[in-house]
Biopython code that builds the backbone (N, CA, C, O; Angstrom):
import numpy as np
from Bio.PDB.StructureBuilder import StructureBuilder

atoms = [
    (1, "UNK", "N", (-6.151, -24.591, -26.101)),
    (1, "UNK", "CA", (-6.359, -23.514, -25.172)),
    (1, "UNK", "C", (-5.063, -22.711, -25.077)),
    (1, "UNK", "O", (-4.006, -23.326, -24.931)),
    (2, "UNK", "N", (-5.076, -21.125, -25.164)),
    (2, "UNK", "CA", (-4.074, -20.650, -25.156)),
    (2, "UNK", "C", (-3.783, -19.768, -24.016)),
    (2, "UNK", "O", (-4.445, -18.775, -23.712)),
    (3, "UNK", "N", (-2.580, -20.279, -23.316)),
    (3, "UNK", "CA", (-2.431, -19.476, -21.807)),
    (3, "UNK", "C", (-1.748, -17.993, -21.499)),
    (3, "UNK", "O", (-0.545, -17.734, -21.524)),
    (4, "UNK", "N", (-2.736, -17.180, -21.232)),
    (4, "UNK", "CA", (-2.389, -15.719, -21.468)),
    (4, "UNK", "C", (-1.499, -15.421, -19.917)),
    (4, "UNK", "O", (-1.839, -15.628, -18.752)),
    (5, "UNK", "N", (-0.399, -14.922, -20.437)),
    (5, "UNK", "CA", (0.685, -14.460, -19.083)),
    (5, "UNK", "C", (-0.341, -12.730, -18.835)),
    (5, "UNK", "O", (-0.874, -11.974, -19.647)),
    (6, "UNK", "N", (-0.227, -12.708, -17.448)),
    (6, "UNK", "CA", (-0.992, -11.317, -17.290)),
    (6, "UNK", "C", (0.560, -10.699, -16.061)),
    (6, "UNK", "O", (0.333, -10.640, -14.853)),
    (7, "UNK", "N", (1.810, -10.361, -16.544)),
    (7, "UNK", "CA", (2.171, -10.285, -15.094)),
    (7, "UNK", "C", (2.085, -8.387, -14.479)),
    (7, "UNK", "O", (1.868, -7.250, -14.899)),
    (8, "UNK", "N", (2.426, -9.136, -13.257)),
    (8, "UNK", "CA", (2.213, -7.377, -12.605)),
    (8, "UNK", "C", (3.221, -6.781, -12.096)),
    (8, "UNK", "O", (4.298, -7.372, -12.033)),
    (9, "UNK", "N", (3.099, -5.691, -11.702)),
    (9, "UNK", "CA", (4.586, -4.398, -11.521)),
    (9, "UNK", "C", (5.619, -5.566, -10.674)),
    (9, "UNK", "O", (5.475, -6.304, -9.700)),
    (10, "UNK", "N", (7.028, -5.176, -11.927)),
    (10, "UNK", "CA", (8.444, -5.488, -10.891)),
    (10, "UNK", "C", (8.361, -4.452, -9.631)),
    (10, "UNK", "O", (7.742, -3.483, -9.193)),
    (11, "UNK", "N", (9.314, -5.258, -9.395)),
    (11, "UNK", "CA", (9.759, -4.784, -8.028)),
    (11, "UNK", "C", (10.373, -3.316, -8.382)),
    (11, "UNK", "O", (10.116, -2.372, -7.635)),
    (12, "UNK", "N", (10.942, -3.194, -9.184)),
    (12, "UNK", "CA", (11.352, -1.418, -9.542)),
    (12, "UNK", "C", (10.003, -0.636, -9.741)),
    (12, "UNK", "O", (9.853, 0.521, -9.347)),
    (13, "UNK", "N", (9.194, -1.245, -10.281)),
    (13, "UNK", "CA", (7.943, -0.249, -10.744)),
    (13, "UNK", "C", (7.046, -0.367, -9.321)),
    (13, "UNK", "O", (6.506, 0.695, -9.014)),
    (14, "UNK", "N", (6.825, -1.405, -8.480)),
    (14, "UNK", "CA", (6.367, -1.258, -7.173)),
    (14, "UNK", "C", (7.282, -0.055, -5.862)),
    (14, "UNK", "O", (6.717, 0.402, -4.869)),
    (15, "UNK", "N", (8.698, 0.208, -6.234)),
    (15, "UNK", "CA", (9.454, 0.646, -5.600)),
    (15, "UNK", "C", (9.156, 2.082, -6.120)),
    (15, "UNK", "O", (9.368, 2.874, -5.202)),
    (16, "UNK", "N", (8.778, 2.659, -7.159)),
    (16, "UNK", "CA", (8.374, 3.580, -7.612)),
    (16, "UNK", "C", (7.031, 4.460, -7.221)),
    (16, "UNK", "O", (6.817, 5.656, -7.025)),
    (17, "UNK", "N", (6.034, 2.947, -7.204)),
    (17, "UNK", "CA", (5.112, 3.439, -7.020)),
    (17, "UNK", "C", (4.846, 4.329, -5.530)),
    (17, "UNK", "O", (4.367, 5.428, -5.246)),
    (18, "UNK", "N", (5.397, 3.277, -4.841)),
    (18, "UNK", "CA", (5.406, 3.259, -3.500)),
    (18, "UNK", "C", (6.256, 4.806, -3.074)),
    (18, "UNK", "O", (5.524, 5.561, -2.434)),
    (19, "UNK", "N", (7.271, 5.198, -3.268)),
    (19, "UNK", "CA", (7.606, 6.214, -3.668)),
    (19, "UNK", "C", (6.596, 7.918, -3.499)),
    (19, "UNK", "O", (6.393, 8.887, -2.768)),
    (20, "UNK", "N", (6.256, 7.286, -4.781)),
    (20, "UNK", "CA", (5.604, 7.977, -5.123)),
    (20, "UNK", "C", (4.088, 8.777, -4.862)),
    (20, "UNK", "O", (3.683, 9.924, -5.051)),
    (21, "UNK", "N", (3.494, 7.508, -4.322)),
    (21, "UNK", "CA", (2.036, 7.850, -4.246)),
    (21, "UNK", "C", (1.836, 6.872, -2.610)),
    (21, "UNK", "O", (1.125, 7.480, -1.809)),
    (22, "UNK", "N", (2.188, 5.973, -2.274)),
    (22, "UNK", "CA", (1.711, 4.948, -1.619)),
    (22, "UNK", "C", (2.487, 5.779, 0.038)),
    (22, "UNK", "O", (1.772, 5.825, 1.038)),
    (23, "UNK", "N", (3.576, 6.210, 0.074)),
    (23, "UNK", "CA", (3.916, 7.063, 1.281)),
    (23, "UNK", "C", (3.156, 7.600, 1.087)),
    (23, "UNK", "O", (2.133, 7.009, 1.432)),
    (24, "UNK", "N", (2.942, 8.687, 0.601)),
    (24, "UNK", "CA", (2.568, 10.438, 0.629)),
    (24, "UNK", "C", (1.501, 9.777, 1.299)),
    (24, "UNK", "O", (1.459, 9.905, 2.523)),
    (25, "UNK", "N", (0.645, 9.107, 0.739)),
    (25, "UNK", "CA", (-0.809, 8.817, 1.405)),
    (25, "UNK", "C", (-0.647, 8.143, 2.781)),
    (25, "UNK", "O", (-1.435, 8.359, 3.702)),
    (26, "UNK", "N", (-0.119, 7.730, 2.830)),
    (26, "UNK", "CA", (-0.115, 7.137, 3.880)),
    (26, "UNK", "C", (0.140, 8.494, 5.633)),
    (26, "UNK", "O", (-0.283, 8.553, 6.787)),
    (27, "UNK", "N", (0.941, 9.179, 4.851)),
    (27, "UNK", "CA", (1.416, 10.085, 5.619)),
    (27, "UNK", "C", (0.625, 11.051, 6.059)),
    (27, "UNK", "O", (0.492, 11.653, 7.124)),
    (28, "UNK", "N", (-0.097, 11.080, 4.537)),
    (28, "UNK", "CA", (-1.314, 12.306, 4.634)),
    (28, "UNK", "C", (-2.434, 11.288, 5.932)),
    (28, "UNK", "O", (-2.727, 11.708, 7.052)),
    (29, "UNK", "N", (-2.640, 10.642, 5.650)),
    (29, "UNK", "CA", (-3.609, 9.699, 6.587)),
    (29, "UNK", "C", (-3.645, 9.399, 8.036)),
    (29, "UNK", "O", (-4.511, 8.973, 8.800)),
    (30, "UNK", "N", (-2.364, 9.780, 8.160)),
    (30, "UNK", "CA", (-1.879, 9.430, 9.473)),
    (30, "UNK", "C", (-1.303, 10.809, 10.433)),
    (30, "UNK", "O", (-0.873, 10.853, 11.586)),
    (31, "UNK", "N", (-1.481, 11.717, 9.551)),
    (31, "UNK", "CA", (-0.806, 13.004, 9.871)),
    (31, "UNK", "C", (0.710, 13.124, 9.698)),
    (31, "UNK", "O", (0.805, 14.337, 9.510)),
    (32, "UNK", "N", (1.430, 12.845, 9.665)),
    (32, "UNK", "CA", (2.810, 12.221, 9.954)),
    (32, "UNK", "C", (3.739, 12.762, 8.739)),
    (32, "UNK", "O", (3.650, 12.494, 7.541)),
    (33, "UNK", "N", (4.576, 13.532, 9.353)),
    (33, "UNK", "CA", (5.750, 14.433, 8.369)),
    (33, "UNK", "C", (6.533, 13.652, 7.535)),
    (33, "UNK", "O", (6.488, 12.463, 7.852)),
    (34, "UNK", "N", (7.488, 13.991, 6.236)),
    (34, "UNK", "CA", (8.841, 13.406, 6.157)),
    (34, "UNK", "C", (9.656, 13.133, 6.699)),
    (34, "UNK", "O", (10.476, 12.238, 6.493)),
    (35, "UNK", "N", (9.510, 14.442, 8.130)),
    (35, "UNK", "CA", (11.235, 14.605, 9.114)),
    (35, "UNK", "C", (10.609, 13.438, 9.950)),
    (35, "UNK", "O", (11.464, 12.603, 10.244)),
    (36, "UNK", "N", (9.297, 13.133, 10.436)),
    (36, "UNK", "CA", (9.166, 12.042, 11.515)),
    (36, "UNK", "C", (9.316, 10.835, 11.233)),
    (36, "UNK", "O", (9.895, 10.054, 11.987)),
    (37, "UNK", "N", (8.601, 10.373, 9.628)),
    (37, "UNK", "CA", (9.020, 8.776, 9.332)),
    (37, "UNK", "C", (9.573, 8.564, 7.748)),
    (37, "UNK", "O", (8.919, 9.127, 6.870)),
    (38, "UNK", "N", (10.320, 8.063, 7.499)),
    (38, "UNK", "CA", (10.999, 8.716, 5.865)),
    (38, "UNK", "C", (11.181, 6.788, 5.492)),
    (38, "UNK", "O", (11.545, 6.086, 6.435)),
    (39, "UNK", "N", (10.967, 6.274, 4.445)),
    (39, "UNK", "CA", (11.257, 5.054, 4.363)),
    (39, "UNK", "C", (12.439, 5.138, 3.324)),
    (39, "UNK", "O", (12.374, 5.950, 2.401)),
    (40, "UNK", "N", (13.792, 4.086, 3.514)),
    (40, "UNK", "CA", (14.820, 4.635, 2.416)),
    (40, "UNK", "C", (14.266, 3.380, 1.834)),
    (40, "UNK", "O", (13.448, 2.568, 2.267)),
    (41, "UNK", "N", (15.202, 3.483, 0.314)),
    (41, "UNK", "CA", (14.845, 2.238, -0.887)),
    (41, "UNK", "C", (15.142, 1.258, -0.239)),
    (41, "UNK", "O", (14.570, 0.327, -0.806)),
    (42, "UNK", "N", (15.819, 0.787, 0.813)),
    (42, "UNK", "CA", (16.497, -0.588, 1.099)),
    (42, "UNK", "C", (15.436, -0.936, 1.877)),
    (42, "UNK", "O", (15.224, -2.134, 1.693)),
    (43, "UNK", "N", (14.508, -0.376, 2.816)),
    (43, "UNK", "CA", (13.489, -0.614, 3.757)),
    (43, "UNK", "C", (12.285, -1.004, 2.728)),
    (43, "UNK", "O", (11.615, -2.030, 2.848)),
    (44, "UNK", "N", (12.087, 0.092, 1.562)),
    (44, "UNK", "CA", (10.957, -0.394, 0.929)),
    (44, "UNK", "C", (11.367, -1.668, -0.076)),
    (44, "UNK", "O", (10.403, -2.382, -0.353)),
    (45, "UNK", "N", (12.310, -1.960, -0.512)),
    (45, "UNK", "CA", (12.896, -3.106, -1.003)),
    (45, "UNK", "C", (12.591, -4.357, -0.624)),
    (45, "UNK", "O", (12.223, -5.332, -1.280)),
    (46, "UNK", "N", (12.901, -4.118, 1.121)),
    (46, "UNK", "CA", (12.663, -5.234, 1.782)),
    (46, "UNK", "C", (11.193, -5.150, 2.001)),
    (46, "UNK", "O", (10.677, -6.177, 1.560)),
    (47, "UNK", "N", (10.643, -4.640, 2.317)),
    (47, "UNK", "CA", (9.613, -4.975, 2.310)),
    (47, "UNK", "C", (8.566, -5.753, 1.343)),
    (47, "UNK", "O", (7.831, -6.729, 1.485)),
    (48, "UNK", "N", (8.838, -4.905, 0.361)),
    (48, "UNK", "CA", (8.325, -5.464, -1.624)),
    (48, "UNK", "C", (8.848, -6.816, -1.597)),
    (48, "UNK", "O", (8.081, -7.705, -1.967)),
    (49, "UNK", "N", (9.929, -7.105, -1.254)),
    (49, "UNK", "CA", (10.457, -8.754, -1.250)),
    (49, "UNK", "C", (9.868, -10.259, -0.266)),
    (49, "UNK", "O", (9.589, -11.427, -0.538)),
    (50, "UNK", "N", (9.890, -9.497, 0.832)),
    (50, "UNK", "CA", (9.543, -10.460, 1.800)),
    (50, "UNK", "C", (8.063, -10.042, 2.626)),
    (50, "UNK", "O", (7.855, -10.690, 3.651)),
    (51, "UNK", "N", (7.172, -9.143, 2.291)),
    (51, "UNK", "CA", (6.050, -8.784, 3.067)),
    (51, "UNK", "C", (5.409, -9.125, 2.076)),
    (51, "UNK", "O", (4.516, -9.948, 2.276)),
    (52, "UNK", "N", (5.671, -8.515, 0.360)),
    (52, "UNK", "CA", (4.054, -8.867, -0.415)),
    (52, "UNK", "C", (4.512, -9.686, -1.590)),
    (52, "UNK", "O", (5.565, -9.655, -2.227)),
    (53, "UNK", "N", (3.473, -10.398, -1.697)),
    (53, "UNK", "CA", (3.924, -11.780, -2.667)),
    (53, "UNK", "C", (2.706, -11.705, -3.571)),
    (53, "UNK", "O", (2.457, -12.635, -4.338)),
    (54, "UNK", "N", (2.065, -10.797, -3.514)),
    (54, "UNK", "CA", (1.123, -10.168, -5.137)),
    (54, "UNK", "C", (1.587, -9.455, -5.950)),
    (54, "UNK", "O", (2.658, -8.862, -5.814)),
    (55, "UNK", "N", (0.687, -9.386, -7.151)),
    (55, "UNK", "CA", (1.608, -8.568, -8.553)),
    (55, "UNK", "C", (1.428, -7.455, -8.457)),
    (55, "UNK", "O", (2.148, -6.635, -9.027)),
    (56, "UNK", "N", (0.343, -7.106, -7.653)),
    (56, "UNK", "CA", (-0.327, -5.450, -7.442)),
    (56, "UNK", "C", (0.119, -5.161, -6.487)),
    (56, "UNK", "O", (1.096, -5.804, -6.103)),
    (57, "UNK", "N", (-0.416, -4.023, -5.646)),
    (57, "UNK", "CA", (0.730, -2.903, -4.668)),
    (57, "UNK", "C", (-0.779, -2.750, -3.416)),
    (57, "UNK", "O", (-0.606, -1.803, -2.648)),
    (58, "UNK", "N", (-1.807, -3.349, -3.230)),
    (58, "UNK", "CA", (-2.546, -3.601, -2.303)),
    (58, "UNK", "C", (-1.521, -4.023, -1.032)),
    (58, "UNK", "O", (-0.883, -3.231, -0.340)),
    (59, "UNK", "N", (-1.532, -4.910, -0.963)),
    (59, "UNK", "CA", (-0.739, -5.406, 0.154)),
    (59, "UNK", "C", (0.348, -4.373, 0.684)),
    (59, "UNK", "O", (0.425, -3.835, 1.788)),
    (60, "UNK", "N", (1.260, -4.245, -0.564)),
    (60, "UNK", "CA", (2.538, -2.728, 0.020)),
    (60, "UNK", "C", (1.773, -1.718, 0.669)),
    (60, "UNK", "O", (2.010, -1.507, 1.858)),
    (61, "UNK", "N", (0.959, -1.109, 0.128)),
    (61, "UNK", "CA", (-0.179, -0.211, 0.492)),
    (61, "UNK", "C", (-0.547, -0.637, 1.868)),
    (61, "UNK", "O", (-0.461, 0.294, 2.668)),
    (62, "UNK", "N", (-0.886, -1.633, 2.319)),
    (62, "UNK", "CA", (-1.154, -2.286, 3.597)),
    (62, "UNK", "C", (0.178, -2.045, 4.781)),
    (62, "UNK", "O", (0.274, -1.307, 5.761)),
    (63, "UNK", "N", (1.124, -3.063, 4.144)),
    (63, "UNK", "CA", (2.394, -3.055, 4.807)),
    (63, "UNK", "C", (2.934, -1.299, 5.259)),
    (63, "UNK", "O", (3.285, -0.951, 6.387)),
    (64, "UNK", "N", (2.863, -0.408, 4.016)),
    (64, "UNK", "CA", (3.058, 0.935, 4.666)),
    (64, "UNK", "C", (2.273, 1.296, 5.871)),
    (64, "UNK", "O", (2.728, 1.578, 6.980)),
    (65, "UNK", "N", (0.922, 1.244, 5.473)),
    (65, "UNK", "CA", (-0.189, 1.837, 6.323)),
    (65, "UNK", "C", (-0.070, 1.387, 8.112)),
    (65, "UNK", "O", (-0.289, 2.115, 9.080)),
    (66, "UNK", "N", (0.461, -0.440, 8.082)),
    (66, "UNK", "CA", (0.722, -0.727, 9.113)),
    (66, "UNK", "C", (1.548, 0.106, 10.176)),
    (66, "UNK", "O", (1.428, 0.563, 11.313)),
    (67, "UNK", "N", (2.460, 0.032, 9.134)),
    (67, "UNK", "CA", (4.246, 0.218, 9.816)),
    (67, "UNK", "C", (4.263, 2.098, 9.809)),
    (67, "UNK", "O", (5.289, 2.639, 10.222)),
    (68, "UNK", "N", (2.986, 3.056, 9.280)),
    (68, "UNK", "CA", (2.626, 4.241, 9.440)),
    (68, "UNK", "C", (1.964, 4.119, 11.107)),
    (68, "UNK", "O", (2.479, 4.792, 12.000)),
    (69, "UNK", "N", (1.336, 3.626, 11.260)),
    (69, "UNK", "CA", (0.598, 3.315, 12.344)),
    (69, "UNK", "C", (0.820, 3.103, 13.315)),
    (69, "UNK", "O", (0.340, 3.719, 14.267)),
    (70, "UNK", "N", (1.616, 2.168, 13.402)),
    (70, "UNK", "CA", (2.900, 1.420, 14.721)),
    (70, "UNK", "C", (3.476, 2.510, 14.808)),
    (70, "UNK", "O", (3.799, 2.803, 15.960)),
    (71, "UNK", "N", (3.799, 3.416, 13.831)),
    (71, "UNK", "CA", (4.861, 4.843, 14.543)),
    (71, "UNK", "C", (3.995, 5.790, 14.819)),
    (71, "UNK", "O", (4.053, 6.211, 15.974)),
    (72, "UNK", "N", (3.185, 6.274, 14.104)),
    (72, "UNK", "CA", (2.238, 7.109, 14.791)),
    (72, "UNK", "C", (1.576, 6.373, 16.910)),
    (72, "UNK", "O", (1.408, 7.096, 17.892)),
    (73, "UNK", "N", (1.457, 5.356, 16.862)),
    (73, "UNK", "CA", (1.094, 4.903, 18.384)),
    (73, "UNK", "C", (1.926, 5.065, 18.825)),
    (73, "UNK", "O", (1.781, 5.906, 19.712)),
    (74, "UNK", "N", (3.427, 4.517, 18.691)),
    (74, "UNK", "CA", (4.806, 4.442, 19.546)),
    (74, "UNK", "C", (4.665, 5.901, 19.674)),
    (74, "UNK", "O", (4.375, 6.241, 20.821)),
    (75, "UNK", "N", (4.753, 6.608, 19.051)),
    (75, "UNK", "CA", (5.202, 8.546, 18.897)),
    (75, "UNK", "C", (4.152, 9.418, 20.026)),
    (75, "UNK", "O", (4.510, 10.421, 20.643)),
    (76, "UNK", "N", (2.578, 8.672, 20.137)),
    (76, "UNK", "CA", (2.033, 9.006, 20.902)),
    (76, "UNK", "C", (2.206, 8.590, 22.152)),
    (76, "UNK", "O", (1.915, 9.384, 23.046)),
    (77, "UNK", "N", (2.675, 7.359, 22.478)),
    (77, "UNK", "CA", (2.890, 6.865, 23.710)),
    (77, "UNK", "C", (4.186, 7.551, 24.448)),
    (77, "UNK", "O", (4.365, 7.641, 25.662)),
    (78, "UNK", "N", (5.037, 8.007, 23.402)),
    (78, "UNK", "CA", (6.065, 8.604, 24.434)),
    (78, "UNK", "C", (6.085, 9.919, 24.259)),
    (78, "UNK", "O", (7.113, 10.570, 24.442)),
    (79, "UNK", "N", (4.801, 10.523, 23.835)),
    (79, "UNK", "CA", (4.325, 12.165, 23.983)),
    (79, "UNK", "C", (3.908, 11.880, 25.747)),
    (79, "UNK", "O", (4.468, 12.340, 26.742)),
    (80, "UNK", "N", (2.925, 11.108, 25.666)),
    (80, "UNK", "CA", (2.130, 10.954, 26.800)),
    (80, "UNK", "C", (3.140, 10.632, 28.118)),
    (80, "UNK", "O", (2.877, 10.778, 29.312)),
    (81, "UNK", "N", (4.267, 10.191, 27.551)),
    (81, "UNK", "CA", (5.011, 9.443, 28.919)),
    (81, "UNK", "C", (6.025, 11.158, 29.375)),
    (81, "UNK", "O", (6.174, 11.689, 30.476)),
    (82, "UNK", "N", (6.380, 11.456, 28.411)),
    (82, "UNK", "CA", (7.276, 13.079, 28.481)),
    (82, "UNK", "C", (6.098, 13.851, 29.230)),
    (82, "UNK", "O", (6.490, 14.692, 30.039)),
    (83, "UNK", "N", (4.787, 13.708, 29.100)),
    (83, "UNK", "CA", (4.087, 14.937, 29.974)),
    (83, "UNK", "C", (4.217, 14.286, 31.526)),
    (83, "UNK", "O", (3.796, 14.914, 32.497)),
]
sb = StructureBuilder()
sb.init_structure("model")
sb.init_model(0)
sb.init_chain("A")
sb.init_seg("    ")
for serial, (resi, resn, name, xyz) in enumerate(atoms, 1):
    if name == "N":
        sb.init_residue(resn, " ", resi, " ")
    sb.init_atom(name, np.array(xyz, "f"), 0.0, 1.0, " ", f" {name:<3s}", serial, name[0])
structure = sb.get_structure()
């Protein structure tokens, strides 16, 4: 029996992706500017390291969407508290 290696995106090519396609959407989704939530490489780094432990970018995709979310609520809660 011969054991086929299948592996999935490094951490540079997840850091890319994410980058690339996995903010924007997220942003677009949530309404939410560059100037309001901007993730630098060291944030998405950490995250890719210690949040997702799959070969694919589902989970990162998740982890953004979360941590899009938590700021979009916080951002509304202290709209609401300023009126």
């Amino acid at each position: 029996m011969e054991i086929l290696r299948l592996p999935g995106y490094t951490e540079n090519e997840k850091m890319e992706i994410a980058k690339r396609f996995l903010v924007k959407r997220q942003r677009e989704a949530t309404g939410i500017t560059d100037k309001n939530l901007s993730f630098t490489d060291e944030g998405l780094l950490h995250i890719i390291r210690h949040y997702t432990q799959e070969s694919g970018v589902r989970n990162l995709e998740r982890e953004i969407q979360n941590i899009s979310a938590r700021w979009r609520a916080k951002s509304s809660r202290r709209k609401i508290r300023q009126s």
